[in-house]
PQR file of N, CA, C, O and H, with PARSE charges and radii, in Angstrom:
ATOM      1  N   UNK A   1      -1.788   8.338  -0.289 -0.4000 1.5000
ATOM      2  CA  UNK A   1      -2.776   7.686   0.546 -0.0000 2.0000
ATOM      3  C   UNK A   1      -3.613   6.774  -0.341  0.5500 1.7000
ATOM      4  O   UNK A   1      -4.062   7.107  -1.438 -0.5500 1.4000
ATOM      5  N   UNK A   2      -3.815   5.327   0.374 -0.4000 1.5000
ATOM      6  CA  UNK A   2      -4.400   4.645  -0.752 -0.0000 2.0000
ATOM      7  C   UNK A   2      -6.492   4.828  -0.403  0.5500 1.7000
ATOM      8  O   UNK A   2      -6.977   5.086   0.699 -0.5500 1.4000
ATOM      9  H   UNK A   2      -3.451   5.056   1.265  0.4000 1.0000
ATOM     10  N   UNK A   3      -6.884   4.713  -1.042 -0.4000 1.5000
ATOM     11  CA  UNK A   3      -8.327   4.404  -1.078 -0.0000 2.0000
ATOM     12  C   UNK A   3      -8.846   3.871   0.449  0.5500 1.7000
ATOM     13  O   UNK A   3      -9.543   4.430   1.295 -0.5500 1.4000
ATOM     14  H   UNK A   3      -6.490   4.504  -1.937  0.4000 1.0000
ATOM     15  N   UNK A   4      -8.307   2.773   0.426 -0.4000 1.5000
ATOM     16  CA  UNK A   4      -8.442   1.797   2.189 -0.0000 2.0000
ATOM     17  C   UNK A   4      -8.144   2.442   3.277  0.5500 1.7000
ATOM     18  O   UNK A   4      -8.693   2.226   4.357 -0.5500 1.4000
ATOM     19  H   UNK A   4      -7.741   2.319  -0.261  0.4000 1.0000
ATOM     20  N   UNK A   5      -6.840   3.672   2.997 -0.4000 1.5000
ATOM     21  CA  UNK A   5      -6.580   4.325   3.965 -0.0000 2.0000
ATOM     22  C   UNK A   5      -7.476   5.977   4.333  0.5500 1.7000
ATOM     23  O   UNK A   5      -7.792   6.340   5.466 -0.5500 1.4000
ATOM     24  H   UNK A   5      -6.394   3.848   2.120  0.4000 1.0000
ATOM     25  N   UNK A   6      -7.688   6.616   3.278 -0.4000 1.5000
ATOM     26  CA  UNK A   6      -8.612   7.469   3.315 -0.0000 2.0000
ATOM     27  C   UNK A   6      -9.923   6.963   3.750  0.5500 1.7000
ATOM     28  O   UNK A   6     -10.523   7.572   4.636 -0.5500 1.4000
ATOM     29  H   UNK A   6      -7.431   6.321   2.358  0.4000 1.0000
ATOM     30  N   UNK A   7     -10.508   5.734   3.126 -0.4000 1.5000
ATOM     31  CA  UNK A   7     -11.756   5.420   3.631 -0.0000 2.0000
ATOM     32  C   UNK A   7     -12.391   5.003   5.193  0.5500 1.7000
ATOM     33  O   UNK A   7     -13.470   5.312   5.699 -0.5500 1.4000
ATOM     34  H   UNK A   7     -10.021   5.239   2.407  0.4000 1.0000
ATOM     35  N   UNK A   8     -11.062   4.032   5.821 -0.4000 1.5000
ATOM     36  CA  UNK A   8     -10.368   4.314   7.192 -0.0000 2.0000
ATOM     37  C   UNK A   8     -10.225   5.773   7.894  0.5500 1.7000
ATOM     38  O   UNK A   8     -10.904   5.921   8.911 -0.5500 1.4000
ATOM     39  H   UNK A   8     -10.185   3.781   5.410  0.4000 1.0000
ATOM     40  N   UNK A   9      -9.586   6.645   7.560 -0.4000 1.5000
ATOM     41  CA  UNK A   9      -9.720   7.668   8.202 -0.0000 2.0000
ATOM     42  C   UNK A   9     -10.813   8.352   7.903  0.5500 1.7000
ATOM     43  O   UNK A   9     -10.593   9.402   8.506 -0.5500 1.4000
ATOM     44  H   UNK A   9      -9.034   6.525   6.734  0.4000 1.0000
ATOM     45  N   UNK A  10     -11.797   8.473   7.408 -0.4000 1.5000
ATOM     46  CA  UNK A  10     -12.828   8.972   6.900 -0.0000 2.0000
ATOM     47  C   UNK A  10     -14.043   8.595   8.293  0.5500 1.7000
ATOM     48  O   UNK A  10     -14.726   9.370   8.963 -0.5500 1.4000
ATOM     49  H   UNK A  10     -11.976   7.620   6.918  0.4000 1.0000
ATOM     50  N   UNK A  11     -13.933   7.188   8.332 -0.4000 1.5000
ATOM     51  CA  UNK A  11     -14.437   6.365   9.378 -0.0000 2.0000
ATOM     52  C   UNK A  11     -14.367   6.639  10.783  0.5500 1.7000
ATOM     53  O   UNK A  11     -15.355   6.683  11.516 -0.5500 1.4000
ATOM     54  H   UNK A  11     -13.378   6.558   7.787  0.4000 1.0000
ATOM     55  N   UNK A  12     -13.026   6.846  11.194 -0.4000 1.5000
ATOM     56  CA  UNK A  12     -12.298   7.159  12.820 -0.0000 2.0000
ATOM     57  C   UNK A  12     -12.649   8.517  12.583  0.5500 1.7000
ATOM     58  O   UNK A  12     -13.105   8.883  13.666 -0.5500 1.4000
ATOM     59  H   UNK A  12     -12.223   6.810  10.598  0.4000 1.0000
ATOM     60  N   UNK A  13     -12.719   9.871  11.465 -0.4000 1.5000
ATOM     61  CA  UNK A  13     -12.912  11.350  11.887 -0.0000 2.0000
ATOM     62  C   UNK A  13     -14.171  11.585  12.577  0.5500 1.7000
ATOM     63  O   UNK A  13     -14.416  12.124  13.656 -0.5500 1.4000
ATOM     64  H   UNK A  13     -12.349   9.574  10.585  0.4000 1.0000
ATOM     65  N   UNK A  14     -15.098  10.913  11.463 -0.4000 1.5000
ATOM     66  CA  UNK A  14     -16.731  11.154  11.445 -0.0000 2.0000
ATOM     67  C   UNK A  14     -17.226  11.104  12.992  0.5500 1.7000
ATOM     68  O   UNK A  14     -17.965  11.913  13.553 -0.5500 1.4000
ATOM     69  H   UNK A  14     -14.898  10.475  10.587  0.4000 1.0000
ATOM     70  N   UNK A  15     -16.705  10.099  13.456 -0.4000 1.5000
ATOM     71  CA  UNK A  15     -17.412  10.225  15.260 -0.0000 2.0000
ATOM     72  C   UNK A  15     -16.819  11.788  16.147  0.5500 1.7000
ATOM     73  O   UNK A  15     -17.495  12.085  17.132 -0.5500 1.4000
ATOM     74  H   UNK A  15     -16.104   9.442  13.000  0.4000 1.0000
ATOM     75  N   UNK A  16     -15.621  12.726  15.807 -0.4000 1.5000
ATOM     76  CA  UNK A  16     -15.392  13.704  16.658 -0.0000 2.0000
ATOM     77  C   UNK A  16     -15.927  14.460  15.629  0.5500 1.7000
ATOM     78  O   UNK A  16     -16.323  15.469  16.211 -0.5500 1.4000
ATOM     79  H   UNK A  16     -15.073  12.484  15.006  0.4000 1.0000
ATOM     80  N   UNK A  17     -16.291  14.638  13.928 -0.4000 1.5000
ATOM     81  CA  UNK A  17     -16.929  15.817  13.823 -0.0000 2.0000
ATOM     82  C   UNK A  17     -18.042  15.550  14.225  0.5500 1.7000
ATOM     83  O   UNK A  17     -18.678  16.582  14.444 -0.5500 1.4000
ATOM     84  H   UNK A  17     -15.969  13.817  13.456  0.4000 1.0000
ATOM     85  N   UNK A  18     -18.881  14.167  14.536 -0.4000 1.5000
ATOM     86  CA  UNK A  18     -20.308  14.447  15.347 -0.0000 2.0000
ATOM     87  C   UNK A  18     -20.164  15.043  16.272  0.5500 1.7000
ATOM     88  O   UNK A  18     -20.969  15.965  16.411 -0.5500 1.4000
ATOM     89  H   UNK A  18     -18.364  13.330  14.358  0.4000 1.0000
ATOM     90  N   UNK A  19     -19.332  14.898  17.137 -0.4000 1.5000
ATOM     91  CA  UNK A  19     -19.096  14.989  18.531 -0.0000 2.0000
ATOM     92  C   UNK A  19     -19.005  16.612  18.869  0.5500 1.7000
ATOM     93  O   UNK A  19     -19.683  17.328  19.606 -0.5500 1.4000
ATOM     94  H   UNK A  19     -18.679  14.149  17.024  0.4000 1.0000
ATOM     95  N   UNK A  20     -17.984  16.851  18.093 -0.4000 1.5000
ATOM     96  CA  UNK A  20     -18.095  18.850  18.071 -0.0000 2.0000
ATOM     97  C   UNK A  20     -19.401  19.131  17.394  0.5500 1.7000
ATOM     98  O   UNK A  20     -19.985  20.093  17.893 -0.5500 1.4000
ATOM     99  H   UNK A  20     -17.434  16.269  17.494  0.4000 1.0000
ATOM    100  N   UNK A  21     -20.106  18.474  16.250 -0.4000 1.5000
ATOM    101  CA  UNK A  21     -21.241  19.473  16.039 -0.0000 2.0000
ATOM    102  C   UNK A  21     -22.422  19.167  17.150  0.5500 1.7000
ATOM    103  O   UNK A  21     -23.409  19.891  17.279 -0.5500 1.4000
ATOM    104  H   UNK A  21     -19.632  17.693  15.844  0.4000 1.0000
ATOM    105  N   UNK A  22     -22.188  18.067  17.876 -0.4000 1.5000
ATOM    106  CA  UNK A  22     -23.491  18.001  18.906 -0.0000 2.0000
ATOM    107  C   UNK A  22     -23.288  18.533  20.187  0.5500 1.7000
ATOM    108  O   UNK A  22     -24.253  18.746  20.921 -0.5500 1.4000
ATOM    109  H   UNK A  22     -21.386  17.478  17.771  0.4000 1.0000
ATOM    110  N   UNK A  23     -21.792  18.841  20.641 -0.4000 1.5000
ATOM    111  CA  UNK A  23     -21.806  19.532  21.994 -0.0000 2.0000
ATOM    112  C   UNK A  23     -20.966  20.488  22.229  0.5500 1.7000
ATOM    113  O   UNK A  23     -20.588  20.675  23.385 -0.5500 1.4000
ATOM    114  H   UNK A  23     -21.008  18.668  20.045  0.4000 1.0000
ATOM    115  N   UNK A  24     -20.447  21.385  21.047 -0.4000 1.5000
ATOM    116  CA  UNK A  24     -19.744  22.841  21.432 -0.0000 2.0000
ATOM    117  C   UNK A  24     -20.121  23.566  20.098  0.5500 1.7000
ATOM    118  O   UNK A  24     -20.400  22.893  19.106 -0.5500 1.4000
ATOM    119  H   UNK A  24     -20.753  21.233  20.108  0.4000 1.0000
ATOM    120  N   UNK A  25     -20.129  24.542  20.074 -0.4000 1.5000
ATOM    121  CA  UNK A  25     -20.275  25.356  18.865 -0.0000 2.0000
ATOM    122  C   UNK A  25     -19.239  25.493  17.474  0.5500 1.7000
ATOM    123  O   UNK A  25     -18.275  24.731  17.405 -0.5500 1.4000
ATOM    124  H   UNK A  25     -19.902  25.089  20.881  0.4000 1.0000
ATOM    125  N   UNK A  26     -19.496  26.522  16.358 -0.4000 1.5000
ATOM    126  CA  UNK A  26     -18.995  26.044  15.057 -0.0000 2.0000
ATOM    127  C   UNK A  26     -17.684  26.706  15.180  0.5500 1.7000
ATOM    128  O   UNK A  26     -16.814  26.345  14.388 -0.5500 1.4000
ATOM    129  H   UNK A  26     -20.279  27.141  16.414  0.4000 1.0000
ATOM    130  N   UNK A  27     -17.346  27.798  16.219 -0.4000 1.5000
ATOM    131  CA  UNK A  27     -15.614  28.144  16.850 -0.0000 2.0000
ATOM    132  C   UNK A  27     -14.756  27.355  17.240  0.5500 1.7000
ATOM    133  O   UNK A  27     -13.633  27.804  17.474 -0.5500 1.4000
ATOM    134  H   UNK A  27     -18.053  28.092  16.862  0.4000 1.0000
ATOM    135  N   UNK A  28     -15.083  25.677  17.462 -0.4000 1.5000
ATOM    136  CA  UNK A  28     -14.197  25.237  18.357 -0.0000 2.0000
ATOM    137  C   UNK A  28     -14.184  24.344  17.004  0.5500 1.7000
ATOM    138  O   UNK A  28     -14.942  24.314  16.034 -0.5500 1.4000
ATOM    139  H   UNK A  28     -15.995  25.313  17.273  0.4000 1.0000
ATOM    140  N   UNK A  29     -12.748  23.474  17.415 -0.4000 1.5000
ATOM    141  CA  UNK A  29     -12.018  22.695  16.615 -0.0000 2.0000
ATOM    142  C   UNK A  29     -10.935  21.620  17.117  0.5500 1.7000
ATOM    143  O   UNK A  29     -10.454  21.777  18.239 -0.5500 1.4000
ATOM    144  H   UNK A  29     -12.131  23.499  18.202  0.4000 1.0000
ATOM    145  N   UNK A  30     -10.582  20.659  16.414 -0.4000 1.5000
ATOM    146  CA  UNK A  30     -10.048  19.692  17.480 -0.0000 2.0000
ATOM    147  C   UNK A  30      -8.698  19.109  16.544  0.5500 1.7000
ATOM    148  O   UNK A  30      -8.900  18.481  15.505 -0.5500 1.4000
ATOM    149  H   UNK A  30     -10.972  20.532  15.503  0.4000 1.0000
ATOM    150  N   UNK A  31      -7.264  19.410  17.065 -0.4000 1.5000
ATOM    151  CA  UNK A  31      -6.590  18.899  16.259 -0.0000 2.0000
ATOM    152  C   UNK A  31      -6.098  17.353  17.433  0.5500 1.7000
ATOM    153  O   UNK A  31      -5.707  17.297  18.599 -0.5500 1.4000
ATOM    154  H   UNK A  31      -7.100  19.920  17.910  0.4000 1.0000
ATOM    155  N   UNK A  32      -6.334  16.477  16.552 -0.4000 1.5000
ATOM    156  CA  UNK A  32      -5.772  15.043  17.305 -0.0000 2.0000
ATOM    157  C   UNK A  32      -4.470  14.660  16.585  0.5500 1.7000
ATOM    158  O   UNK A  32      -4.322  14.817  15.373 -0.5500 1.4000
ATOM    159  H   UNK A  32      -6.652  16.522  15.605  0.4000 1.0000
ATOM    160  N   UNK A  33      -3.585  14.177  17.356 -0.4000 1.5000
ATOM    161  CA  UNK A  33      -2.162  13.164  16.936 -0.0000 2.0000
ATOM    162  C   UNK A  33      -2.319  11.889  17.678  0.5500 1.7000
ATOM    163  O   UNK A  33      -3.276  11.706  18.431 -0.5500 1.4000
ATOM    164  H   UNK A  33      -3.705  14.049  18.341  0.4000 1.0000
ATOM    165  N   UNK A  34      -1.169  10.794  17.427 -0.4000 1.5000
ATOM    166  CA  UNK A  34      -0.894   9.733  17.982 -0.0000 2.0000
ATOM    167  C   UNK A  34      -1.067   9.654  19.390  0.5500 1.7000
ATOM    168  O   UNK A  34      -1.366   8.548  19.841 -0.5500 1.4000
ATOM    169  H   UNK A  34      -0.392  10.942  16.816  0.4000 1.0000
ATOM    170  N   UNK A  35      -0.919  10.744  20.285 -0.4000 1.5000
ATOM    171  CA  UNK A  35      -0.835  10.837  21.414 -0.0000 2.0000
ATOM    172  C   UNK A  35      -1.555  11.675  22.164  0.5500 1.7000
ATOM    173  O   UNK A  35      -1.352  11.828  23.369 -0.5500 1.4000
ATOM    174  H   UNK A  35      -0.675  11.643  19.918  0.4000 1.0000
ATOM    175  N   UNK A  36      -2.571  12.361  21.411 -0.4000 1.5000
ATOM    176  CA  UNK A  36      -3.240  13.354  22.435 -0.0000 2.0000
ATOM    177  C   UNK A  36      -4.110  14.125  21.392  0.5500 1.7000
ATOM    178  O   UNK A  36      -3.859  14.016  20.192 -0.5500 1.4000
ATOM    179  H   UNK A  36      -2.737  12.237  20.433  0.4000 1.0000
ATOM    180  N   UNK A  37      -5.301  15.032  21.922 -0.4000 1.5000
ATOM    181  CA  UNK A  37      -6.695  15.621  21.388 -0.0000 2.0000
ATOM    182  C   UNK A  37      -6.650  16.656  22.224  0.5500 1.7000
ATOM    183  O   UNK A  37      -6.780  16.636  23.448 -0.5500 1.4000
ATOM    184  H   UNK A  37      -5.506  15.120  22.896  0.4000 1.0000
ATOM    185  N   UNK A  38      -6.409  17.813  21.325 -0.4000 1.5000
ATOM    186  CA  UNK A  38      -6.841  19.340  21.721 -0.0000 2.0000
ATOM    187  C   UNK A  38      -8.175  20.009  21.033  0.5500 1.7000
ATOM    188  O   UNK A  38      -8.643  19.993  19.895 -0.5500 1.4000
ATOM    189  H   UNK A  38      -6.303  17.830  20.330  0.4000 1.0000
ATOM    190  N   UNK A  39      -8.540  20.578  22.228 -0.4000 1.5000
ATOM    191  CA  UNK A  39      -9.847  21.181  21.935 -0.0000 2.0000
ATOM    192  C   UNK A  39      -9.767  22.548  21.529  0.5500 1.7000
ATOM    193  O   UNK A  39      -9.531  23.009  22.646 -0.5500 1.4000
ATOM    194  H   UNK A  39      -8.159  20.590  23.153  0.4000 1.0000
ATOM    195  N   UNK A  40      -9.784  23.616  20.727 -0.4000 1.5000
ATOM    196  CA  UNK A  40      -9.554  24.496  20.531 -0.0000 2.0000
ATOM    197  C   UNK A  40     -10.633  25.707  20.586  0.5500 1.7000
ATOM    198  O   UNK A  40     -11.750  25.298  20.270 -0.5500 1.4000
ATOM    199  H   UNK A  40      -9.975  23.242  19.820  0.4000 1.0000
ATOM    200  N   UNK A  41     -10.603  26.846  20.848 -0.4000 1.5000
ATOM    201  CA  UNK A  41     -12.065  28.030  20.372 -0.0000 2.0000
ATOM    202  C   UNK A  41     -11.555  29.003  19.621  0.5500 1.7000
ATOM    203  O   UNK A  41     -11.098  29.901  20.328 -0.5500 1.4000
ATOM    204  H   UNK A  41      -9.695  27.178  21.105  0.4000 1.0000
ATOM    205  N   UNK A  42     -11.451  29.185  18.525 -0.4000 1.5000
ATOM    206  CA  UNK A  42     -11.122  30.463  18.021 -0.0000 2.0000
ATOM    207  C   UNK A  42     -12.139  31.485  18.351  0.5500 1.7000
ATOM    208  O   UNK A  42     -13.347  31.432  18.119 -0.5500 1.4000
ATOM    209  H   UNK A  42     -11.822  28.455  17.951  0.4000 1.0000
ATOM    210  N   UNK A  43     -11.373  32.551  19.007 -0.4000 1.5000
ATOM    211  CA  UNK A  43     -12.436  34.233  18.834 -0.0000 2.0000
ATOM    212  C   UNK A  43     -12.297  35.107  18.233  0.5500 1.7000
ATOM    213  O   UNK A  43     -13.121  36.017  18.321 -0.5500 1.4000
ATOM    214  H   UNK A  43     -10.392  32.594  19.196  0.4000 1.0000
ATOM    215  N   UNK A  44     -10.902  35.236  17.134 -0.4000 1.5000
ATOM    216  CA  UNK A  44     -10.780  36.027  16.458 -0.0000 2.0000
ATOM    217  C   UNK A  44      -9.904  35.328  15.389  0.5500 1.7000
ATOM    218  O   UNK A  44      -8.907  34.769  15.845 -0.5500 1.4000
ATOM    219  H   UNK A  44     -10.232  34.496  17.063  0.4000 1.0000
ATOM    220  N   UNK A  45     -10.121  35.247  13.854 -0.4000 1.5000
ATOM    221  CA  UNK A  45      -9.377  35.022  13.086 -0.0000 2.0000
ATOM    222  C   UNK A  45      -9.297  35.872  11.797  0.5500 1.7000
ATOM    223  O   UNK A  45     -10.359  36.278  11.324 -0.5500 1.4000
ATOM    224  H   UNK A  45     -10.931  35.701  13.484  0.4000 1.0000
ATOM    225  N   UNK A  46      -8.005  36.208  11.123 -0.4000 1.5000
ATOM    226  CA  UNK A  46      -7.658  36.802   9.977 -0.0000 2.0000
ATOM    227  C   UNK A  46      -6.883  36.080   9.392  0.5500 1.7000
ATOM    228  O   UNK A  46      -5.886  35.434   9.716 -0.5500 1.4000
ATOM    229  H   UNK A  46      -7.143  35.878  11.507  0.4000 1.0000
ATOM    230  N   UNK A  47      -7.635  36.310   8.164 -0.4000 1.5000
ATOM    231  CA  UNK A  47      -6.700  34.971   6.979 -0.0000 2.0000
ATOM    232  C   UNK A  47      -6.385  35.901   6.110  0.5500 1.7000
ATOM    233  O   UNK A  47      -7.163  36.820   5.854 -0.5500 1.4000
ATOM    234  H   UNK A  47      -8.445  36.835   7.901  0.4000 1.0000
ATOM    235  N   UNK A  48      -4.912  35.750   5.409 -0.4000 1.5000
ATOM    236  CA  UNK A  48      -4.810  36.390   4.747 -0.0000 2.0000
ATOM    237  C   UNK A  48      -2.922  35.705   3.384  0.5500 1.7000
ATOM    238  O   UNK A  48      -1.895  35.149   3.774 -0.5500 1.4000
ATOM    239  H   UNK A  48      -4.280  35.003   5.617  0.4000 1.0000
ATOM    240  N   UNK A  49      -3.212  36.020   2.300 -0.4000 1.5000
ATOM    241  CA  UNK A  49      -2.087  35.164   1.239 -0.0000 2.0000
ATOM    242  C   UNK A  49      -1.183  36.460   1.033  0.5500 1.7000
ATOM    243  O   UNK A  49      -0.144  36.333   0.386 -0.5500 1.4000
ATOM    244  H   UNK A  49      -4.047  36.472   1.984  0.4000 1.0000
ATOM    245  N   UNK A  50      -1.582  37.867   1.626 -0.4000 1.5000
ATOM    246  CA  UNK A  50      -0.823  38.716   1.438 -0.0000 2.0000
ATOM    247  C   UNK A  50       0.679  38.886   1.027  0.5500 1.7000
ATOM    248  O   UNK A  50       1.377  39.434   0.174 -0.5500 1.4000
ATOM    249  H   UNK A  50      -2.427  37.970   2.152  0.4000 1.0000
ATOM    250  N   UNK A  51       0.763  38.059   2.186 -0.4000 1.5000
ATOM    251  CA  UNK A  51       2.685  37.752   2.278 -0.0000 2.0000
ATOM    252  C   UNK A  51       3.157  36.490   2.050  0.5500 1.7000
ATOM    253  O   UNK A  51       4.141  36.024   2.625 -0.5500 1.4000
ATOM    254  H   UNK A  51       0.195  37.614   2.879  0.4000 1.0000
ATOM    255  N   UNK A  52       2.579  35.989   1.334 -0.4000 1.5000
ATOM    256  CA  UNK A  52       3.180  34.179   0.540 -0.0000 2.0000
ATOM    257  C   UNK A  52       4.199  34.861  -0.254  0.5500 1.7000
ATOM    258  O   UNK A  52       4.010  36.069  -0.396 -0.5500 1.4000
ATOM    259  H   UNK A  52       1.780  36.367   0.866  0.4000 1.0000
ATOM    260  N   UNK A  53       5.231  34.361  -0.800 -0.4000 1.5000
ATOM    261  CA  UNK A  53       6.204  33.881  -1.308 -0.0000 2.0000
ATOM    262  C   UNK A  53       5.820  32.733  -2.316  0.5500 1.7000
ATOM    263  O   UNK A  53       5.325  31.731  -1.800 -0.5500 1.4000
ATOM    264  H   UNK A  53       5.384  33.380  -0.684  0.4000 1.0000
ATOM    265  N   UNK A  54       6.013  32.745  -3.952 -0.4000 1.5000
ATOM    266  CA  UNK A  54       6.261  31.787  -4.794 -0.0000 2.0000
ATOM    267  C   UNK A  54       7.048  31.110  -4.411  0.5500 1.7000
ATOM    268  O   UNK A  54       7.411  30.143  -5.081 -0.5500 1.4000
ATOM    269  H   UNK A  54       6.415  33.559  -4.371  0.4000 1.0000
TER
END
């Protein structure tokens, strides 16, 4: 990724992380593609590297 292009996307993110921090809470999350924006809520998550593989 060059500089122009990170700084570009940096630009187009910043308006939906305003957007989630001013009108849903810090559970929800938004994955966007070429074609469409999902809104997400997590209520329960476990993270875990337990079972990675080198």
């Amino acid at each position: 990724m060059t500089k122009e292009q990170y700084e570009s996307f940096e630009v187009a993110a910043k308006p939906l992380i305003q957007w989630l921090a001013e009108n849903v809470h810090p559970h929800h999350s938004a994955v966007v593609t070429s074609t469409d924006a999902e809104l997400f809520m997590s209520e329960c998550v476990v993270k875990t590297e337990e079972f990675l593989k080198d």
